[in-house]
N, C-alpha and C positions, 0 to 999 in steps of 0.2 A: 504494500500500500504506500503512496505517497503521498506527503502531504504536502498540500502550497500554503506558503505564507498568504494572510489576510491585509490585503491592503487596508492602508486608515479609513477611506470610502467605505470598505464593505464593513467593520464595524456596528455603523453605526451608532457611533458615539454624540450624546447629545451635546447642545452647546451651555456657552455659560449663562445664558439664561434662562435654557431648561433646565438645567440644574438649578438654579435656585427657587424654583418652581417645584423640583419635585419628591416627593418625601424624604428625609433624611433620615440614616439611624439615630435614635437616641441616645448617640452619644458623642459626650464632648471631649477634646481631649488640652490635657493643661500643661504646657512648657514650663518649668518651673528651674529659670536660669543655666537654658540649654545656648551654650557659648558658640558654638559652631552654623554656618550661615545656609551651609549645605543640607546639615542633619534640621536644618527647617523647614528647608526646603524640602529635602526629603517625604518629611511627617505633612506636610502639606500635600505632597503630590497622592501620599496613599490613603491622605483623609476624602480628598477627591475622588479615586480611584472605589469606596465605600461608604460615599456619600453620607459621611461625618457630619453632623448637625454644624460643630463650630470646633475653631482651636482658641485656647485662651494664652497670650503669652505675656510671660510674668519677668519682671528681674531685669536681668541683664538678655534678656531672648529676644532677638532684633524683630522688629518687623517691618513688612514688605512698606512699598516698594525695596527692593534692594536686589543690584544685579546676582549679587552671591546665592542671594535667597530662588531668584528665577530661576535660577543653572540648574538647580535641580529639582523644583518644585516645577517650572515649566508650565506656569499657568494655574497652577493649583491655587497658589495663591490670588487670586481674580475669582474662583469659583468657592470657596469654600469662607464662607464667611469667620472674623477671629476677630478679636477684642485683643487689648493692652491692660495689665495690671500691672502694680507696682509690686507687686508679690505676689505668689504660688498661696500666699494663706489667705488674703484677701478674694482670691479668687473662689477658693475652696468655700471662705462661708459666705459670697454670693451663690454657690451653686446651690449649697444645703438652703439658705431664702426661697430659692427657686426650687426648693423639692426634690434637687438628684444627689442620688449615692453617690460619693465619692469617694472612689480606692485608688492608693497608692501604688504604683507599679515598682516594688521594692521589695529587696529580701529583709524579712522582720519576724521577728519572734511570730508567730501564730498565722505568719501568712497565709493563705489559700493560693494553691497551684493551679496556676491555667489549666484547662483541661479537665479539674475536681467539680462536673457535671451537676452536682446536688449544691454547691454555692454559687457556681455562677450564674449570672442574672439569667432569669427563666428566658425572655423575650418581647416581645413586643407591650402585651396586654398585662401580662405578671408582674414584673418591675417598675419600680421607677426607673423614670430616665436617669442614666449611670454619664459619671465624668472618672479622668483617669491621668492620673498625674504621672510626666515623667520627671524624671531629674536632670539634674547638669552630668556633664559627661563622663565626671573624676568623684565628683561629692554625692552624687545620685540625689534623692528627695530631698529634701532639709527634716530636720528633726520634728520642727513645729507644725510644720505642714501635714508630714506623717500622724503626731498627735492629732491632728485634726478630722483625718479623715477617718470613713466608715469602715475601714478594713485595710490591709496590704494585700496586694495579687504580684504572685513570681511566677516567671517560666521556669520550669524544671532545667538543671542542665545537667549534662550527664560528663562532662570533660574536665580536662585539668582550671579552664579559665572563669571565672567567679562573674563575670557581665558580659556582655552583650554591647553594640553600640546602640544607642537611645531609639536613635532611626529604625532600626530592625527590631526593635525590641518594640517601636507603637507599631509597626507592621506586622508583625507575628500577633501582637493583642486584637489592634483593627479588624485584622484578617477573622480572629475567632469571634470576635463579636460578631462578624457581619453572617459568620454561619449560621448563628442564632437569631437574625433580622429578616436576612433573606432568603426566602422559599428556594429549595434545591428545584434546577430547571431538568 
């Protein structure tokens, strides 16, 4: 069997104003003084790519416009709507005002493991709409922020290396949420 690559035409990818137009997951995702302009870029292009309600970015986490931020977000930033906070914790207890759980995406005493099917959010109708913090690149979450939130969520890792880069690590999260959002075709 062979297979041909999909030109971008056949797709069918909608534009940026259908996308803002049309349902998002209910979930938001929060930079919490992620220093690097790519790995923003990055977490944008794949909040786009699962149509992430929003990103919040806190601290010292740039935001767009910015050519560093484009390079690899490549337009994500234009479609995916995101806010400025002056901190990760200020964000955190606007989101609990607003009714969504918020987990820290960190290794912490009693975390829950991606993947551990009986904590993670049921889905659409079961849950609150969920936010999910990542951390800076070297310090991960901040202390206070952790105290804040509704829980810690880790990826299992089975190798010699203790993290993950940020970018891959809200890809790997985004990804599993979206399994739980959106209906298998």
């Amino acid at each position: 069997m062979t297979h041909r690559k999909l030109r971008t035409i056949e797709m069918n990818r909608m534009s940026v104003e259908e996308f803002h137009e049309a349902e998002k997951m209910p979930l938001i995702v929060v930079l919490d003084d992620v220093r690097s302009m790519y790995n923003i870029g990055s977490v944008f292009r794949t909040a786009d790519a699962f149509r992430v309600e929003a990103i919040y970015l806190c601290g010292i986490t740039a935001t767009p416009p910015h050519p560093e931020i484009h390079k690899t977000a490549l337009g994500g930033e234009d479609s995916v709507k995101w806010e400025y906070f002056l901190t990760a914790l200020e964000a955190v207890r606007r989101l609990h005002e607003k009714g969504y759980k918020v987990l820290a995406v960190e290794q912490c005493e009693g975390s829950m493991k991606l993947g551990d099917e009986e904590q993670w959010a049921g889905g659409k109708e079961e849950e609150p709409p969920t936010a999910v913090v990542f951390g800076n690149e070297v310090k991960g979450v901040h202390q206070e922020v952790i105290d804040e939130c509704d829980g810690c969520l880790e990826i299992p890792q089975y190798g010699t290396k203790h993290s993950l880069n940020v970018s891959v690590t809200a890809g790997i999260v985004i990804w599993k949420w979206s399994c739980k959002f959106f209906p298998k075709k």
